[in-house]
N, C-alpha and C positions, 0 to 999 in steps of 0.2 A: 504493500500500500504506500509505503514512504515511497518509494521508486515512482508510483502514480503519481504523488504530490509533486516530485520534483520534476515530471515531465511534463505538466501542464503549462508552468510558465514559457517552456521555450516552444511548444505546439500552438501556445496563444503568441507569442512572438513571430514564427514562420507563418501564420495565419493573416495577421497583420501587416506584415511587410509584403503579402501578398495582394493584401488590398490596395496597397499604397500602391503598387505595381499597375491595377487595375486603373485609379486615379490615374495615374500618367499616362495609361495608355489613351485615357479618354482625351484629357487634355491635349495629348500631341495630334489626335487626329481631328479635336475642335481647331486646335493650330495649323494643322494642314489647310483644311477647309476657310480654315479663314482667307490664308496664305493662295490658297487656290482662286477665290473672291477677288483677293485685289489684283492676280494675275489677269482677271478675265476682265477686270475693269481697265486696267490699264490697255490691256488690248486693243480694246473699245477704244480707248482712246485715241491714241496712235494710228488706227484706222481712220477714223474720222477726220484727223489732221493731215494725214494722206492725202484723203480723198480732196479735201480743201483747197490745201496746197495744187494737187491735180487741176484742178480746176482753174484755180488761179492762172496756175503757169501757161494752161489751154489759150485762156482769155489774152494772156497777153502776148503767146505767138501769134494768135490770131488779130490781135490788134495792129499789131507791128507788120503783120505781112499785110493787112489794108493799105498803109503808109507806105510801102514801099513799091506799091505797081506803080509803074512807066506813064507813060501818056496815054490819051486816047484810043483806044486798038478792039477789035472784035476781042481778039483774047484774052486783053488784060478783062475785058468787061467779063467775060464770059470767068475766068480767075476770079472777079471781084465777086460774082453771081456765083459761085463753090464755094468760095468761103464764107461768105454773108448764110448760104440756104446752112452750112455746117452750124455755125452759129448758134441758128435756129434749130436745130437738132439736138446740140447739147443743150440749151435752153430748155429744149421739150424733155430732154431725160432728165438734167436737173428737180424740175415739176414734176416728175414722175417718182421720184427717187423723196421730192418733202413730200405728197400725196403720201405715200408710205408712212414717213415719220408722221405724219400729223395723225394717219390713226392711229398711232401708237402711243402717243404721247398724250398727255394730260393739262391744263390750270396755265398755268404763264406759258409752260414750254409749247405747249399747241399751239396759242396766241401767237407766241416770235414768230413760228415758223411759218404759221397761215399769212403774218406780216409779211413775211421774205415769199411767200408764195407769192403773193399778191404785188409784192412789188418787181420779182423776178416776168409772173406771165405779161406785166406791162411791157416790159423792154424786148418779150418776144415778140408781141402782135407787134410792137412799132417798127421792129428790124423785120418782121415779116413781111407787113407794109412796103416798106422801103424793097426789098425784095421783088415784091410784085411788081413796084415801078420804078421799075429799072430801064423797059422800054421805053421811057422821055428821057435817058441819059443822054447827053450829045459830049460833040468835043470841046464845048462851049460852057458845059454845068460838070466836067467830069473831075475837073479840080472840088470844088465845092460838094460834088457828089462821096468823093475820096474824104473828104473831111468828115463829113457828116457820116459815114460810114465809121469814122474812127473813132467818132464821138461815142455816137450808138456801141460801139465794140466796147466801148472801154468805160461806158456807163453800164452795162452788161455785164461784164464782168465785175462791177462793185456788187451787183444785184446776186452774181453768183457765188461772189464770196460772203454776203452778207447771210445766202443762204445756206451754205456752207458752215458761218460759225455760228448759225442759232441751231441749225443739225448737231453738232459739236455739242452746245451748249445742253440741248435737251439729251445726248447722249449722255455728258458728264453729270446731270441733275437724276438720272434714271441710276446711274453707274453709283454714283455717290448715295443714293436712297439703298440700293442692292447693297452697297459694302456695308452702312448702317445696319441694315436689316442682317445681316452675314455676321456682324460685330455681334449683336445682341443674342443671334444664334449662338455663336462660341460661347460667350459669356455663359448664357442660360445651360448649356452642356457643359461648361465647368461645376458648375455651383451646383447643379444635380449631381454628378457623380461627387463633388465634394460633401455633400449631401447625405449619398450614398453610402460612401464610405466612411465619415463619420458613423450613420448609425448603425451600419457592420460593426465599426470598431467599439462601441457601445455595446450590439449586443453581445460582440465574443467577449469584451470585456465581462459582462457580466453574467455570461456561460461559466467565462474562468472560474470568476468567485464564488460563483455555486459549486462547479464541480469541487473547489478546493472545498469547501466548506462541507460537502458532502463525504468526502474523504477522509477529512479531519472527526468527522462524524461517525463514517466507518472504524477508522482507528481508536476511536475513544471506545467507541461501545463494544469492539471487540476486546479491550483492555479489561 
């Protein structure tokens, strides 16, 4: 019986320190998960600044190459008329691409984007516009034409960057909500298994002190 007594303390010790064991393991994979969260926010991110960027850059070869046709010529018109209709093209994917966000999105972020929708489809009809008449260009209005072509390009491009960083923007306000929510999940999955494990270790503690006491019990009345 003494040999019992003396073995309970170290069977409640390897008992315990396997709970602890359990603890960590929870923890580290609420830490994974967390660690996982901000990886896929960040992502997001950097995609979105891509795509931005993409755009940007689109907008202003396409501006600079308006600026840069020759004189009056069937072909430079027919050049100015490719990349004016391209314009409009990205423009339409643009629109295509907030239509997305906007159902997705919610409260302010919806608002921005519906703004930048709204003020991006303007600068298409008007470059579409211009597009269509392009048959009253002469050699007379092609300088003027050229201008105001690069105008429209390069107002266009504000319109698509502008919808570009409220895309961005409602990304990062979605992403940052997700990590929150992500944070409070970890949290909440620590403090349970801390929880947990506390009152494991409670009841084995007070397993131990019974059994000891029952032992102590056994030994007395068998005395």
């Amino acid at each position: 019986m003494k040999k019992v007594l003396l073995l309970l303390p170290v069977a409640a010790m390897f008992f315990l320190a396997s709970c602890g064991e359990v603890q960590d393991a929870a923890n580290n994979a609420a830490d994974a998960a967390g660690d996982a969260a901000n990886s896929a926010v960040d992502a997001a991110g950097d995609a979105a600044n891509a795509a931005g960027d993409a755009a940007s850059s689109a907008a202003d070869a396409a501006t600079n190459a308006f600026g840069d046709l020759g004189e009056f010529s069937a072909e430079n018109m027919e050049a100015a008329k490719e990349k004016a209709s391209g314009a409009v093209s990205s423009m339409n994917e643009e629109i295509s691409g907030l239509d997305e966000k906007i159902a997705n999105a919610t409260g302010d972020a919806k608002t921005a984007l519906e703004e930048q929708k709204a003020a991006l489809t303007e600068k298409r009809d008007a470059m579409a516009a211009k597009v269509e008449d392009m048959g009253n260009v002469t050699a007379e209005n092609w300088d003027e034409f050229k201008s105001d072509m690069g105008g429209m390009m390069s107002s266009g491009k504000d319109a698509v960057s502008g919808a570009a960083g409220a895309a961005t923007d409602a990304a990062a306000g979605a992403a940052s909500s997700a990590t929150d929510a992500a944070a409070g999940a970890v949290d909440a999955t620590k403090e349970a298994a801390g929880n947990a494990t506390d009152a494991v270790k409670d009841a084995a503690g007070d397993a131990t002190t019974k059994g000891k006491d029952a032992v102590k019990g056994a030994i007395g009345g068998g005395k």
